[in-house]
C-alpha positions as CSV (number, residue, x, y, z in Angstrom):
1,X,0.0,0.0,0.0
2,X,3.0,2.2,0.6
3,X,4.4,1.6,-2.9
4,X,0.8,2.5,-4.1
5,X,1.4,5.9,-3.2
6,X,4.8,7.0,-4.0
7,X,6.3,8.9,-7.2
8,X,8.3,6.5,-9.5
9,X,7.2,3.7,-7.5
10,X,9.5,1.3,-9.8
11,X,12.5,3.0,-8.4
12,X,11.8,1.9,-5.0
13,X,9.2,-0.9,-4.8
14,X,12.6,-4.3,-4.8
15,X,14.7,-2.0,-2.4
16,X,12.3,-1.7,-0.2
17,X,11.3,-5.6,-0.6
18,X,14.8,-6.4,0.1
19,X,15.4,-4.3,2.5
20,X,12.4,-5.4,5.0
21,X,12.7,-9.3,3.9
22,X,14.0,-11.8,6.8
23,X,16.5,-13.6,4.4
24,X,18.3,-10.0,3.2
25,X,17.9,-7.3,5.1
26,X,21.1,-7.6,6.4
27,X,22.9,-8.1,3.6
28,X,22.3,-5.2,1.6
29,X,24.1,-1.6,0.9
30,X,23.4,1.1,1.6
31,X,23.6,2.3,-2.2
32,X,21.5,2.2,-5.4
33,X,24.9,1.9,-7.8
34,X,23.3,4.7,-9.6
35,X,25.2,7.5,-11.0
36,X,23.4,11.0,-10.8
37,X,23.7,14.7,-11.3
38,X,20.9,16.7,-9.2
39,X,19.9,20.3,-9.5
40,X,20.6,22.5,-7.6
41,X,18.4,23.4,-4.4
42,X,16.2,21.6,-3.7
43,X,17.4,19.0,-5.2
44,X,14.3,17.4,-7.0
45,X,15.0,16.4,-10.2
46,X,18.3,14.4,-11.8
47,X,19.9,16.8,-15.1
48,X,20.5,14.9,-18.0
49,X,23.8,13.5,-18.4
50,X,26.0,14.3,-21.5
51,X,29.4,14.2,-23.2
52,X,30.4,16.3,-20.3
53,X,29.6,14.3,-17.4
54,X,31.0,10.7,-19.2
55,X,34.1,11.0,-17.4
56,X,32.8,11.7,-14.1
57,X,30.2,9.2,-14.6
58,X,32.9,6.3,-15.2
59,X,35.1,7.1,-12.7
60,X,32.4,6.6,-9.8
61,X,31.8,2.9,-10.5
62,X,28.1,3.3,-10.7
63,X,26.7,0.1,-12.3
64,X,23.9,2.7,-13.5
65,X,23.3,6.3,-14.3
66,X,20.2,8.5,-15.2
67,X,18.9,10.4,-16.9
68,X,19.6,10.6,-20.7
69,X,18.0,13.0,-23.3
70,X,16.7,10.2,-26.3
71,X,19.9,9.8,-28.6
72,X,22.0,11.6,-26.5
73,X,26.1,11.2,-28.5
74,X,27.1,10.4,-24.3
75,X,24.5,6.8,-24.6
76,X,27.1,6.0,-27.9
77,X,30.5,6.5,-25.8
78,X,28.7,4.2,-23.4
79,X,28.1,1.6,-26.2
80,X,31.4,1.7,-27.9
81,X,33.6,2.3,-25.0
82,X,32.1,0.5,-21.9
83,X,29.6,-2.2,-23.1
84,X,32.2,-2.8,-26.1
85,X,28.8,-2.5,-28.5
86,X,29.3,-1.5,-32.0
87,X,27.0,-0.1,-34.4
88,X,23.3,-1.8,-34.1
89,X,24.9,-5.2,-32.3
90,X,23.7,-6.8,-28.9
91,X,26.5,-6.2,-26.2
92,X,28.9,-9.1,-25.7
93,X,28.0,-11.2,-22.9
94,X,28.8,-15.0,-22.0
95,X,25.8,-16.1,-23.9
96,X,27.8,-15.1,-27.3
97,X,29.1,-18.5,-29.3
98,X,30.4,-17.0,-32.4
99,X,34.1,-16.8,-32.7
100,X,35.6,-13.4,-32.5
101,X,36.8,-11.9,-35.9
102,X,36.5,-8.7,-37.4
103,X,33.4,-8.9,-40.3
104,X,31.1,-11.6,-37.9
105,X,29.0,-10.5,-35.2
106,X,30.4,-12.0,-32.1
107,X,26.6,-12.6,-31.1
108,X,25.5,-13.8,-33.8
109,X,25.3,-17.5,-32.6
110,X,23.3,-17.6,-29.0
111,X,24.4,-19.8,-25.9
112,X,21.1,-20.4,-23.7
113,X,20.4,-16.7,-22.4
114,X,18.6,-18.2,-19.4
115,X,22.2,-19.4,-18.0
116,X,23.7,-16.3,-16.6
117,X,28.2,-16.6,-16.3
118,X,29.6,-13.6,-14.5
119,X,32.1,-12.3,-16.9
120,X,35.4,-10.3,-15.8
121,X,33.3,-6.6,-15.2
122,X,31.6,-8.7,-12.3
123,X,35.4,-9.0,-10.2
124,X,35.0,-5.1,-9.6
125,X,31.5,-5.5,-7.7
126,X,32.7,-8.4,-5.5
């Protein structure tokens, strides 16, 4: 019923699931993982991150970051140069089978996408 009344209910409904559950409420952070840039007093309303901010935004080791204007050049640098995700391709990932060469998409053949395999980004969360 709380969740029933709150703004952007989506943003908080799992933490606070987690957070009051028996089995994990004492093993969570006290952190979202989300990179953001507020306005200035009072402090309502995230600014849309840019070019500008892609630095910044990389160096804090946020797992996520909001808001983007649609199309935004900064959501490209984030595909070429973080998720490794060229032109209209899916973002490598475990599930890719294909071998690695320079005119075949590497995820062009699919592993079973239900089987999730940590890949070498996870490390830096552990």
């Amino acid at each position: 019923m709380y969740v029933n009344n709150v703004a952007l209910a989506q943003e908080a409904y799992y933490h606070t699931v987690i957070c009051n559950s028996a089995e994990f409420k004492n093993t969570t952070i006290n952190a979202d993982l989300r990179y953001m840039v507020w306005d200035s007093a009072p402090k309502m309303e995230p600014l849309f991150l840019d070019n500008s901010d892609y630095d910044q935004m990389v160096q804090s080791g946020a797992a996520f970051a909001r808001q983007f204007a649609k199309n935004d050049p900064v959501l490209d640098m984030d595909d070429s140069q973080i998720l490794k995700r060229s032109g209209n391709r899916s973002a490598p990932g475990a599930w890719c089978t294909a071998r690695k060469s320079w005119f075949l998409d590497p995820c062009s053949q699919w592993d079973d996408v239900n089987v999730i395999r940590p890949g070498k980004p996870v490390e830096k969360f552990a």
